[in-house]
N, C-alpha and C positions, 0 to 999 in steps of 0.2 A: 504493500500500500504506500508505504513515504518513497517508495521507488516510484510509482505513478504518479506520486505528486511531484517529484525531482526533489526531495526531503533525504534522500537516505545519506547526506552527509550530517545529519542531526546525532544518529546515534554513535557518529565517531567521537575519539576525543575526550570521552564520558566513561570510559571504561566500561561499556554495556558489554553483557552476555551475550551469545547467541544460545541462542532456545531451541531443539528441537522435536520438544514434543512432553509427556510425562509422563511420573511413574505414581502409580496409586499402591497404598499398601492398605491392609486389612485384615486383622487379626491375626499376625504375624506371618501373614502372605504379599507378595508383590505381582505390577504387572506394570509393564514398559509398553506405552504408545505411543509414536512416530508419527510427528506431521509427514504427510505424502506429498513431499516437495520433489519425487523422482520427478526429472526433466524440466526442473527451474536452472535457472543460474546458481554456480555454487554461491555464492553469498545471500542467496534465500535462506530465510530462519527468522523464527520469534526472536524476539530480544527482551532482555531487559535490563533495569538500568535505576537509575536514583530519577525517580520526576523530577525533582528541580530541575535537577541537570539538563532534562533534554526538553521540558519548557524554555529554559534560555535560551538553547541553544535552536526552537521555534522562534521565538520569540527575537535573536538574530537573524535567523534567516528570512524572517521578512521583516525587518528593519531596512537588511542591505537591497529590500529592491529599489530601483529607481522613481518607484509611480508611490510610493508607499513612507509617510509621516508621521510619526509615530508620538502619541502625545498619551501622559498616563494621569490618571485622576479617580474619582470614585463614581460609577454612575447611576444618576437618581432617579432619573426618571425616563421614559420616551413621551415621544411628545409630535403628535401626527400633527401636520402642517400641510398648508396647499405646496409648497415646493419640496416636498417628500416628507421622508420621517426622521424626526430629528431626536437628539439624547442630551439629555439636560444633564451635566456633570460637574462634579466641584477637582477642580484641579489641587496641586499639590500646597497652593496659597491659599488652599480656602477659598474661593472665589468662584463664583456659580459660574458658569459659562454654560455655552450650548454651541454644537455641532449639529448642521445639514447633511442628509446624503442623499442620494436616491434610494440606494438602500443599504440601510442599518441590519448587521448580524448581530446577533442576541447569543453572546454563550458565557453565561459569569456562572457556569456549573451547577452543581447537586444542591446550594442554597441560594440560588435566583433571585430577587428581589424583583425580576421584570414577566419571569415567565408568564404570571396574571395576563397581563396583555393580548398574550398571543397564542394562548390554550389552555386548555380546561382539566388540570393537573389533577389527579389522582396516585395521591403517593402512600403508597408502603411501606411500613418500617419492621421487616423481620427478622433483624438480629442487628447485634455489633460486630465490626471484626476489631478484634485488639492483635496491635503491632508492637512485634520486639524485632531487633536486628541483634542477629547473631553473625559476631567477628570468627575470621577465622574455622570456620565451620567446612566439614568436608560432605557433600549433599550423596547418597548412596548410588544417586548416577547422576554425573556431571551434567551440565549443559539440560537439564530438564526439571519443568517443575516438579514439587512433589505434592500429592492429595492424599491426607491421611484420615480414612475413613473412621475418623473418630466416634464413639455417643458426649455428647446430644448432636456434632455436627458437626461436616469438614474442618479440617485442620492444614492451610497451605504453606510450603515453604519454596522459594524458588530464589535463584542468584538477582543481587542489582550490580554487583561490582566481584573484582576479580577475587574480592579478600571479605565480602560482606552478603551476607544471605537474607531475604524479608521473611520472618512466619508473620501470618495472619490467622488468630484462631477464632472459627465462630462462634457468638455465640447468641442464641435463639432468644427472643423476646425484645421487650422496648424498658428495660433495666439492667445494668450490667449488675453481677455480685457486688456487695457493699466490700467484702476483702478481696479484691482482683488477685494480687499474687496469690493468696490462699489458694483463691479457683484454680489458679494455671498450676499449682504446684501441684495440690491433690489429686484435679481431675484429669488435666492436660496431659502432663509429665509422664505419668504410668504409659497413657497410651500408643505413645511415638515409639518409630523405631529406634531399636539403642544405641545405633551411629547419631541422631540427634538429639541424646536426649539431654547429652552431657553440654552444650553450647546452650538447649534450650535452658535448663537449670542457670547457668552461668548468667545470662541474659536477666534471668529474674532478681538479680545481686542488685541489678541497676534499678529499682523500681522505678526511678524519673525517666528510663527512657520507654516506658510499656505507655505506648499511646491507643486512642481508641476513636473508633469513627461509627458513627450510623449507618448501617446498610438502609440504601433505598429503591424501590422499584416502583417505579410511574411509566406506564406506557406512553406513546405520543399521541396525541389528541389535539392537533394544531387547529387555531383561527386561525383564517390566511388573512393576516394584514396587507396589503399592497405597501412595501417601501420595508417591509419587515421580516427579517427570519431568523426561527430559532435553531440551535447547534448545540452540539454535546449535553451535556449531563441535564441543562436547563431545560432542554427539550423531551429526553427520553432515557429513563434509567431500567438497570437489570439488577440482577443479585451478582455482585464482582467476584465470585466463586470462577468465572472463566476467563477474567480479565477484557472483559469482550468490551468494554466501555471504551475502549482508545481506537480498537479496530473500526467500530460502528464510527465513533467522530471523526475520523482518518476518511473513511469510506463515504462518508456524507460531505466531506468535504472536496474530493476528488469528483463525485456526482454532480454539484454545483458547479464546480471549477467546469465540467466540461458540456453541462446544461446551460451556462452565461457567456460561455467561451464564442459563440456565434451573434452572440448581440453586437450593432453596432457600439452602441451605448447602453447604460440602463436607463438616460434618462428618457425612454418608451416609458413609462410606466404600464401600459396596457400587454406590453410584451415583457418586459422583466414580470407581472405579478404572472402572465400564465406558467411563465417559465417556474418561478417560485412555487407556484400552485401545484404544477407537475413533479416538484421536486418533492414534494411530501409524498405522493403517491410511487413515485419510482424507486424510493430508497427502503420501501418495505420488505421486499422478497429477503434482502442482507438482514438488513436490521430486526424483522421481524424471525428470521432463522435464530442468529445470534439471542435475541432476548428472549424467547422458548425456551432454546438449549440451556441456558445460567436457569432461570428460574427454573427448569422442570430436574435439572440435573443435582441442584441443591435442595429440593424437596426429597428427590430420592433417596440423593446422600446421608440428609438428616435423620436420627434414630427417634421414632417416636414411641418406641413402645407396643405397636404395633404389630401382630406377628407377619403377618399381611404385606405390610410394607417392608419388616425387615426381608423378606423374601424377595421383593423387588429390588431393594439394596444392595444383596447379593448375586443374584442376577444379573444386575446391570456389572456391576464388577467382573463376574466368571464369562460377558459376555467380551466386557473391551479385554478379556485376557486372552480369548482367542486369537485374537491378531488376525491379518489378513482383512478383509473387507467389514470382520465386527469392531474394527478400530478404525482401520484409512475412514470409511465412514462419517461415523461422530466426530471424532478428529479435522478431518476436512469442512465441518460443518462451524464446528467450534471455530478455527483458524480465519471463518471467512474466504475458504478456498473454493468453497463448494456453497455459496448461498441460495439454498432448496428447500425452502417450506415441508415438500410433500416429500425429500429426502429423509427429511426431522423427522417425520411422523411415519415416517416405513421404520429406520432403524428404531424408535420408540419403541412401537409394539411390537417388532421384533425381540426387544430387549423383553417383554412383557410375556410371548411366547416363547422365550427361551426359556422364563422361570417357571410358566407354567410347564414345559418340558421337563424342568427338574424335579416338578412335584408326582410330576404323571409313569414318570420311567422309571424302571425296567415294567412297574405292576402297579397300576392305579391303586388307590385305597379310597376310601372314604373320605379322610382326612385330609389327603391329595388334593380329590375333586373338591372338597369347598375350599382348601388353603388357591386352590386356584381360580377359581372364580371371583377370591377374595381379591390376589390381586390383579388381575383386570380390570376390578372395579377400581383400587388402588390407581391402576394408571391410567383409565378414566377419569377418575377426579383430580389428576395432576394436571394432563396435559388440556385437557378440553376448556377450563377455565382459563389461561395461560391465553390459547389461543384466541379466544371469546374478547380478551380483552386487547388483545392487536388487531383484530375486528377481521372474521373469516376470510372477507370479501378480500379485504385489501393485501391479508397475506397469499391465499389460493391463486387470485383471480383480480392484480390490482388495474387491470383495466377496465372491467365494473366496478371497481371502487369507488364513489361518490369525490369531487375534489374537494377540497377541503377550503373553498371558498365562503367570505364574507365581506358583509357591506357592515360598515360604522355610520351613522343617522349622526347626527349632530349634536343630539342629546348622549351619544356617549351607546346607546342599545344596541348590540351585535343582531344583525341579520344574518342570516345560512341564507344560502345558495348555492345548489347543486351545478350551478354555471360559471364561467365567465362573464356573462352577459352584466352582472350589476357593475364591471368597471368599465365599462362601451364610454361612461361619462367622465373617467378618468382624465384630466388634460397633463398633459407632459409638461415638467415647469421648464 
C-alpha cells in the first residue's frame, strides 16, 4: 500500500521490522501463518515500527511537496460557506483563524471532535488493550506477530524496533482492574509462552510505563457533505486485534488519490462531491472485508465460558494450523491482499464446519450433534450482526448501494438523498 502511494521511503530510517505473517499459540501448542506474498517484489512484507516515528516521517513527506503548506494549530470547528468548507482553528498563538478549501479532509482519529458533522457514529467500547514494551526480548519466530490465545482474550506481541517488542493484552469490558499489575501478573503471566514470559514479568518492574487505550468499533455511516471528507479512525473503527486500522487509512487514501486524480480542479464542486460520494461506496469491498475479519476474529478469540464457543475457538485455531489454502486464505484477507467480502464469509463457515467436523468424526454422538448445532449458531450470531452493521448491500453488492448523499437547509437539518440531483444547485466558487 505506501508502495502505491510512492510512501515506502517512510518506513526506512525508523528501524521498522518487516513482518511476515504470525504465529498463534494455545495451550501450549503453536501454528505459523504466512502472508502469500509469493510473486510480489522481494521487499513486500508487513512492517512495523514505533508510530511516532513513521507519522513524522508522513508527516515529512508531505511537507516536502511543492503544492503542499503546512500550518499546525488545534481544530475547532468546520464551518460550511458559499466558497466551500472551511475549518475554524486556533493556531499555536492562541488566535482563532480560519482556513478555505474546496475541500477539507477530516481525520483527527478515534477521538474526533468533528466526526458529528459528517456521520452518524455508533461507537463501541469492548475492551482495553494495555501496552508494555519489552526491551530486548527474543519473539519465538522472528519477523512475525504473535497471538496468544489467552482467557478472557487475545494477548499480542509483535517487533516495533530491532531491540524492542509491543505486547498489547486484552482486556474485555468498559473498566480496567483497579490493580493492573496484579491483573497482568496473576492472570497474564501464567498464560504466555515461557520464551516471553521472562521480558513480560521484567516489563511489569516498570509500572509507569504499562499504558492503556480504549478499544473502539464504529462502522462508517457517512453524511456526504459536499466540500467534506472523512478519513481514518474518525470515520470508521474495528477491534485493533489485526492491526487492520493503518491498512484500511492507507487504502482509503490511495482510493481518493486516484478517484480526484482526473479532476481538472476541485473547485467543480458538482464533480468533486460525486467523486466524494463514490468514494464512500467504493472503498467498502476493502474496508468492509478488513473490519469483519478484526471484529468477528476477536469474538472468536475471546473465552467466554461458553462451551459452544470454546469449540469455535479451537476450530478456528486447528483450522489456520492446517496451512495451505486454510491460512493463505484468512491471511490474505486480513493483509488487504485479497479484499473479498464473500471470500470472508466462505472461509468463516468453513472454519464453522470444520469444528463441527470435529465434533461429528470418526462417530456422531449425541453430545456431538447439539455441541454442533450449538456452534453454528455461535457463528451465526458473530458474523451476521458484524455484517448487518457494514450494511449487506454495500458490502455484497456496492453498486446497489444507496450513495451516501445529503442536502444541508439553512437551518442547519440534514436531508438524504439517494441522488446527486440535490447538488445540480451547487455553484463553483
Amino acid at each position: 500500500m505506501l508502495k502505491r502511494l510512492g510512501l515506502e521511503s517512510c518506513v526506512d530510517g525508523i528501524d521498522s521490522v518487516k513482518v511476515y505473517g504470525y504465529a498463534l499459540f494455545k495451550n501450549g501448542n503453536h501454528a505459523v501463518v504466512r502472508y502469500p506474498i509469493e510473486g510480489y517484489s522481494a521487499d513486500v512484507a508487513g512492517r512495523s515500527f514505533h508510530h511516532g516515528r513513521f507519522i513524522q516521517k508522513l508527516r515529512g513527506a508531505a511537507a516536502s511537496c511543492p503544492s503542499v503548506t503546512v500550518r499546525q494549530g488545534l481544530v475547532k470547528k468546520l464551518v460550511n460557506g458559499t466558497a466551500g468548507r472551511a475549518k475554524a482553528w486556533a493556531g499555536p498563538c492562541a488566535l482563532d483563524r480560519s482556513a478555505k478549501a474546496h475541500l477539507t479532509i477530516v481525520c483527527d482519529g478515534m477521538y474526533s471532535n468533528l466526526r458529528r458533522h459528517l456521520s452518524t457514529p455508533k461507537i463501541a467500547h469492548p475492551s482495553f488493550f494495555v501496552g508494555l514494551l519489552l526491551k530486548k526480548c527474543q519473539l519465538p519466530v522472528p519477523n512475525h506477530g504473535h497471538v496468544v490465545l489467552a482467557k478472557p482474550s487475545p494477548i499480542l506481541f509483535y517487533p516495533i524496533s530491532s531491540t524492542e517488542v509491543r505486547c498489547l493484552v486484552d482486556v474485555p469490558g468498559e473498566r480496567l482492574p483497579s490493580d493492573l499489575p496484579a491483573y497482568l501478573r496473576a492472570t497474564v503471566a501464567p498464560q504466555l509462552p515461557d520464551q516471553l514470559r521472562p521480558a513480560f514479568l521484567e516489563a511489569l518492574e516498570r509500572p509507569e510505563a504499562i499504558r492503556s487505550m480504549q478499544n473502539k468499533l464504529m462502522p462508517a455511516a457517512p453524511l456526504h457533505q459536499p466540500g467534506a471528507l472523512l478519513l481514518g479512525d474518525a470515520f470508521n473503527m474495528r477491534h485493533p486485534l489485526t492491526g487492520g486500522g493503518m491498512t484500511v487509512a492507507l487504502s482509503d487514501c490511495s482510493l481518493l488519490v486516484d478517484m480526484l486524480r482526473p479532476l481538472p480542479t476541485l473547485g467543480d464542486a458538482l464533480a468533486t462531491a460525486q467523486r466524494t460520494a463514490d468514494f464512500y461506496t467504493r472503498r467498502k469491498p476493502l474496508s468492509a472485508t478488513i473490519n469483519t475479519l478484526a471484529n468477528a476474529l476477536y469474538k472468536v478469540f475471546c473465552s467466554t465460558g461458553d462451551p459452544a464457543q470454546e469449540e469455535m475457538r479451537q476450530a478456528c485455531f486447528e483450522y489456520l494450523a492446517q496451512g495451505g489454502i486454510c491460512a493463505a486464505g484468512p491471511i490474505s484477507l486480513l493483509s488487504g491482499l485479497n479484499p473479498r467480502p464473500s471470500v470472508l464469509v466462505q472461509h468463516f463457515f468453513m472454519v464453522a464446519l470444520f469444528g463441527v467436523g470435529r465434533l461429528l468424526l470418526p462417530r456422531p454422538s449425541l453430545r456431538g450433534i447439539y455441541m454442533a448445532v450449538a456452534l453454528l449458531a455461535v457463528a451465526c450470531r458473530i458474523i451476521f450482526p458484524i455484517i448487518a452493521a457494514e450494511g449487506v448491500r454495500a458490502v455484497f453488492l456496492p453498486a446497489l448501494a444507496p450513495k451516501p448523499v445529503v442536502c444541508v437547509a439553512p437551518n442547519g437539518t440534514v436531508k438524504r438523498s439517494t441522488s446527486l440531483g440535490v447538488l445540480a444547485g451547487v455553484t463553483s466558487p
